[in-house]
C-alpha positions as CSV (number, residue, x, y, z in Angstrom):
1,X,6.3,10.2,120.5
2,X,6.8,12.3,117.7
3,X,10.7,12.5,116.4
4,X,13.2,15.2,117.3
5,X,13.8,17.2,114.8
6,X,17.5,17.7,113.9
7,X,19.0,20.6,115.5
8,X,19.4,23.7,113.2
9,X,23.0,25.4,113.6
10,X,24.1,28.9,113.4
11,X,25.7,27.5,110.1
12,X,22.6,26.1,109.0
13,X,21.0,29.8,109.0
14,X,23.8,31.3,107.6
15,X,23.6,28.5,104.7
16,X,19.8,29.5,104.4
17,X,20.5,33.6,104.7
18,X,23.3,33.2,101.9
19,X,21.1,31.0,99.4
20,X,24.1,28.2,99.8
21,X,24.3,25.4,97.9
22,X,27.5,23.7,97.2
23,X,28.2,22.0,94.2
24,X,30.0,18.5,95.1
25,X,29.6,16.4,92.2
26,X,32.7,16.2,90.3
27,X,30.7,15.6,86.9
28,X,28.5,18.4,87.5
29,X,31.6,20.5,88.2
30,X,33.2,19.3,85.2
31,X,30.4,19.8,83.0
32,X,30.0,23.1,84.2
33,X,33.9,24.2,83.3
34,X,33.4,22.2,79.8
35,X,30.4,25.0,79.3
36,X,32.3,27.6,80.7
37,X,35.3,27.2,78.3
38,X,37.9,29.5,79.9
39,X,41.3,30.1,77.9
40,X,44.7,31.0,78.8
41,X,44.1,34.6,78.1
42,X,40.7,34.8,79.6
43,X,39.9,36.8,82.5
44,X,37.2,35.3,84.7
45,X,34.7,36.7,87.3
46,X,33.2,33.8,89.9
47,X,30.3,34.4,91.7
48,X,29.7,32.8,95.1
49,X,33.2,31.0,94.8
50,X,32.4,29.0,97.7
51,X,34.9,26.4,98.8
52,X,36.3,26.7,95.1
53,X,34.9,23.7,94.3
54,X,34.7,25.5,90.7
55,X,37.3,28.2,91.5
56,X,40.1,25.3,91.3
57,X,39.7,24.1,87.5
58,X,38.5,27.4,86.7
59,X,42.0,28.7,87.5
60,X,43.7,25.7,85.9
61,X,42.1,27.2,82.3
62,X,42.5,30.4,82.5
63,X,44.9,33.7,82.6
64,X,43.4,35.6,85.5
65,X,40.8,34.8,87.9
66,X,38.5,37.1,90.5
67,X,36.9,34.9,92.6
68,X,33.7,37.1,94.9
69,X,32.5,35.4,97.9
70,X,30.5,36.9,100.9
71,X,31.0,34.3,104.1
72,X,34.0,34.8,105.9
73,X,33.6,30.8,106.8
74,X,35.2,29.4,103.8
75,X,37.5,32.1,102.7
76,X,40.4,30.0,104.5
77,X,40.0,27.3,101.8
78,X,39.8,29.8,99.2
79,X,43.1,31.2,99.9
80,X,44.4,27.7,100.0
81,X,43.2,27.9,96.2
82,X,45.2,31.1,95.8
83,X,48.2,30.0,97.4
84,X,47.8,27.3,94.9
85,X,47.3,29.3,91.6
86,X,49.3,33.1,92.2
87,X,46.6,34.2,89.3
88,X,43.4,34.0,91.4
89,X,42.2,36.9,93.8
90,X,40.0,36.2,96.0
91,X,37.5,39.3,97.3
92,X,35.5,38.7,100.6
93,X,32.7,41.3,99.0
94,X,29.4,41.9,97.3
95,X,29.7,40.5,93.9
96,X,26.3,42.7,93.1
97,X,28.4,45.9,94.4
98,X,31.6,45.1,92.4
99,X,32.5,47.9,89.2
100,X,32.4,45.3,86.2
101,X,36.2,45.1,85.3
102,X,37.1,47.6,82.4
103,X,38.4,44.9,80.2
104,X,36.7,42.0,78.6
105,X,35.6,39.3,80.9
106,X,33.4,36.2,81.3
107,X,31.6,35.2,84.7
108,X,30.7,32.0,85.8
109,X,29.2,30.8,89.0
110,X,27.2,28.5,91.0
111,X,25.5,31.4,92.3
112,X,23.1,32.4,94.7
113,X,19.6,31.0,93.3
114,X,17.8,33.6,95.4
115,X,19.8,36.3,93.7
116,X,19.5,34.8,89.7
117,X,17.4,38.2,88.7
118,X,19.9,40.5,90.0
119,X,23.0,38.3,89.0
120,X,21.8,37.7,85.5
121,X,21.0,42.3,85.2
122,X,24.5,42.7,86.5
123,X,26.0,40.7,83.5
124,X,23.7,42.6,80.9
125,X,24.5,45.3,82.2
126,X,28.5,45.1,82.5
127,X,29.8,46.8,79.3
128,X,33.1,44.3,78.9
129,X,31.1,40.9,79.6
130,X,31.9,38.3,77.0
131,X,29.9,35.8,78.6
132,X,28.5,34.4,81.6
133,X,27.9,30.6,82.3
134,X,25.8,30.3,85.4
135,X,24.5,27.6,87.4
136,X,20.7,28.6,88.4
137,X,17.4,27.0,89.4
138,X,16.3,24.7,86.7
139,X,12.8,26.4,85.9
140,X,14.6,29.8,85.2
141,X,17.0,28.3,83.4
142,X,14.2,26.7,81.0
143,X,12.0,29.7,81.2
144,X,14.7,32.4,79.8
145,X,16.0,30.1,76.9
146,X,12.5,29.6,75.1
147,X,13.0,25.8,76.8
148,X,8.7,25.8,77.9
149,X,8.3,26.7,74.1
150,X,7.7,30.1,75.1
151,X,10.2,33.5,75.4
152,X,10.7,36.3,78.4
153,X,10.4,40.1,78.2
154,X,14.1,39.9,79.4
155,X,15.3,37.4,76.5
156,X,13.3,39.3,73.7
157,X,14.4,42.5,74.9
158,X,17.9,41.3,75.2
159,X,18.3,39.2,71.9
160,X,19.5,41.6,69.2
161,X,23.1,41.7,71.9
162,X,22.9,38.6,73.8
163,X,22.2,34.8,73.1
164,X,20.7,33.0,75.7
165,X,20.9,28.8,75.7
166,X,20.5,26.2,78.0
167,X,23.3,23.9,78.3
168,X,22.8,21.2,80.7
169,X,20.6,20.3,83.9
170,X,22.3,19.1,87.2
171,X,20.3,17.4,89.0
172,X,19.8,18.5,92.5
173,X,22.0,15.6,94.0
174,X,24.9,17.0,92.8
175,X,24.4,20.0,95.6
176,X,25.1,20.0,99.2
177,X,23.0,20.7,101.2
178,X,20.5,18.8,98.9
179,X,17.5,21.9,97.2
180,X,14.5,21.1,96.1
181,X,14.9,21.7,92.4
182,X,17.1,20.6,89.5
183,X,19.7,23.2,88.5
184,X,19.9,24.5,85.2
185,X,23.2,25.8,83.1
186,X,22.2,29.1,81.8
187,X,24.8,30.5,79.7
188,X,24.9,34.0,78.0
189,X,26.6,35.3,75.2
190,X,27.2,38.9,74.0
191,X,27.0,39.1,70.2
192,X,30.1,40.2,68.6
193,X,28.0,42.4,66.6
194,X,24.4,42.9,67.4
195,X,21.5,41.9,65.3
196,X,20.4,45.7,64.7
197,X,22.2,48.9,64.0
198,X,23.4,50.2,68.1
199,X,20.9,53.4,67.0
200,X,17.9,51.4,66.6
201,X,17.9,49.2,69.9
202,X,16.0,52.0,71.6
203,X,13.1,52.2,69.4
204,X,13.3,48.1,69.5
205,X,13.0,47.9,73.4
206,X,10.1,50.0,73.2
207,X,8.3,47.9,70.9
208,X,8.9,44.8,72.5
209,X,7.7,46.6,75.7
210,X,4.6,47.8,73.9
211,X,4.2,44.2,72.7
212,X,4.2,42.4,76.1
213,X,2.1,45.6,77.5
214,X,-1.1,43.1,77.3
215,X,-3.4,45.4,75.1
216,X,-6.5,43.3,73.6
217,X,-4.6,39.6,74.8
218,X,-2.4,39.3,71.7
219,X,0.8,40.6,70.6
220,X,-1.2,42.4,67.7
221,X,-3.1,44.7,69.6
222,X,-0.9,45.3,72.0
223,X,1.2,46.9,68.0
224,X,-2.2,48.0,66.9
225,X,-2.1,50.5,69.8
226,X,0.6,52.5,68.6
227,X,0.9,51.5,64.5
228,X,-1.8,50.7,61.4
229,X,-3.4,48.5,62.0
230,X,-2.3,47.5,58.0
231,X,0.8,47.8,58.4
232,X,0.6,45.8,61.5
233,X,-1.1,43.4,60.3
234,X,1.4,42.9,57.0
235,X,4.3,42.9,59.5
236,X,2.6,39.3,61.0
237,X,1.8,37.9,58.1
238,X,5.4,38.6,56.8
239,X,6.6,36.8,60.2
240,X,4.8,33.6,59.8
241,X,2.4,35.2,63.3
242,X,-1.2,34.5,63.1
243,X,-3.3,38.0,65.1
244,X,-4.2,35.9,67.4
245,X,-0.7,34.4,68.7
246,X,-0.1,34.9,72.7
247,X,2.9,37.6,73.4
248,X,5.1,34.7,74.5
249,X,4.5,32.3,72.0
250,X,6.6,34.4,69.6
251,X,10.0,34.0,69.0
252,X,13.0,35.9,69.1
253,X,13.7,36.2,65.4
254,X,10.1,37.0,64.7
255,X,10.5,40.0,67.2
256,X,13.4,41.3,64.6
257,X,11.4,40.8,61.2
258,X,8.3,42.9,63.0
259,X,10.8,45.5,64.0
260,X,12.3,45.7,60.6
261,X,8.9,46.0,58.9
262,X,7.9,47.9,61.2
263,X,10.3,50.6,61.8
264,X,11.4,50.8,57.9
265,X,12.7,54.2,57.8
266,X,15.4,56.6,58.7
267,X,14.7,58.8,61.7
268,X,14.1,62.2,60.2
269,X,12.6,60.4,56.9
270,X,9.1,61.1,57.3
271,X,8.4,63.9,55.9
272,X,10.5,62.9,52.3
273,X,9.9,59.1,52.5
274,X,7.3,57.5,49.8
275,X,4.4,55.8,52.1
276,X,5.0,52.8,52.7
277,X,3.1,49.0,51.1
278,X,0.4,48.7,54.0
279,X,0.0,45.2,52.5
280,X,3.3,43.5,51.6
281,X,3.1,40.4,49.8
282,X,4.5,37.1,51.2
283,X,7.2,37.1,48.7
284,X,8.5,40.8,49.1
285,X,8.3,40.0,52.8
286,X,10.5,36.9,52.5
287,X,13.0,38.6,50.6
288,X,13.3,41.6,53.1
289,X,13.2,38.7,55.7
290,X,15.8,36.7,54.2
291,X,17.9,40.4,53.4
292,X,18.0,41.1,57.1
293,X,19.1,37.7,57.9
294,X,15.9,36.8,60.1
295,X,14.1,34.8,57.5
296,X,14.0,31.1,58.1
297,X,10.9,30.1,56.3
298,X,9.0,28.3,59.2
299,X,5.5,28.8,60.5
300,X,4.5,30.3,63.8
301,X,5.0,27.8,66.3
302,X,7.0,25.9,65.0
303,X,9.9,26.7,67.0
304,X,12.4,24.4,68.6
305,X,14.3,25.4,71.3
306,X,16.4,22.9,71.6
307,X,18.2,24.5,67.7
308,X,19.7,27.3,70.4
309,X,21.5,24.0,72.4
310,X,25.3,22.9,71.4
């Protein structure tokens, strides 16, 4: 006789429908606030609160808390946390439909894994975001911090404003109920400053676009398409990128030394501007490189990610 199956509860579907998994471990917890880093003046956006398993030490660091949870089931333990600490509110609503709070902010959460992508737009998105420390699914995690040895659209797209890192796996024990993956701390940054003027991240978006567009298998012909082939061609071998190289094989940094070389004007310059060297040497390259602050002096591929990790 084949065994029963346990019995699935209205609360187990509602677990399933939410994308719920509650982080119990108190070291996971812990290593999660440690990433998090909230100060006294802080304000702090949580996503998926939960029982406040994080909300509680969360609130303990920090000078205002807005803690976003959907299921009306546990929002009797979250008041219990705001009875506790007069600085947290607690909103039974759609974290995904909040207005990002018009001053600057950080969010943290175990969130939602079934909801990373739209979690993870909302943050790039919100102009006052500081940071955001999120606990996702391991494999994203790894995959949008260059962890596989190869880079996103989303990160190189994203990289002249924000610095992405991985900060820590939890192992999938520490949740409750148990998932079927590892967790991954993801955390975010917003540049105080970004890498390239506010005027040119535009033109840079579309070029990193055009780059992961597929044309010809390689990130140079995908450049080719739309610039000399020359000048194209100068821009890789100033960036340490053999022709060849696979879109995703190239790092962040290189992205910026391509851009510089290959967007070396002023709008409106054309016309006046003296052509420019479709063949720049290695040293003149370095030097521009090394101008721009995007020079390190190692070969393609030889990226670490793990330099990004603290």
């Amino acid at each position: 006789m084949a065994p029963r199956r346990p019995r699935t509860t209205a609360r187990d579907r509602s677990r399933r429908v939410l994308s719920q998994n509650f982080l119990t471990d108190p070291t996971a917890v812990d290593r999660l606030v440690r990433v998090a880093r909230p100060g006294p003046d802080d304000l702090i956006v949580e996503v998926g609160a939960g029982r406040g398993q994080l909300t509680r030490p969360l609130a303990a660091g920090c000078g205002r808390l807005v803690a976003y949870e959907v299921d009306p089931v546990v929002l009797d333990q979250l008041d219990r946390v705001r009875r506790d600490h007069p600085h947290v509110t607690v909103r039974h609503a759609d974290f995904l439909a909040a207005e990002p709070p018009a001053e600057p902010f950080a969010v943290v959460g175990n969130i939602p894994w079934s909801l990373t992508a739209a979690v993870v737009r909302w943050c790039l998105t919100a102009p006052g975001l500081r940071s955001a420390t999120l606990l996702t699914q391991l494999e994203y995690a790894r995959k949008r911090t260059g962890d596989h040895g190869r880079w996103s659209r989303l990160t190189v797209s994203t990289w002249p404003e924000h610095h992405w890192r991985l900060a820590g796996r939890v192992p999938r024990t520490a949740f409750r109920p148990v998932p079927g993956a590892d967790g991954g701390i993801l955390r975010i940054d917003r540049r105080p400053e970004p890498l390239l003027a506010p005027a040119a991240l535009p033109a840079y978006a579309r070029m990193v676009e055009l780059g992961f567009g597929g044309a010809g298998g390689s990130l140079a012909a995908s450049l080719r398409t739309a610039h000399p082939r020359a000048r194209v061609d100068g821009a890789l071998r100033a960036a340490r990128i053999e022709p060849a190289t696979p879109v995703g094989l190239v790092w962040p940094e290189q992205w910026l030394v391509l851009f510089r070389l290959l967007h070396a004007h002023h709008p409106g310059d054309q016309r006046h501007r003296r052509p420019a060297d479709p063949h720049p040497s290695g040293r003149a390259a370095a030097t521009n490189a090394y101008r721009t602050g995007t020079g390190n002096g190692r070969k393609a591929g030889a990226h670490d990610p793990r330099r990004h990790r603290r």
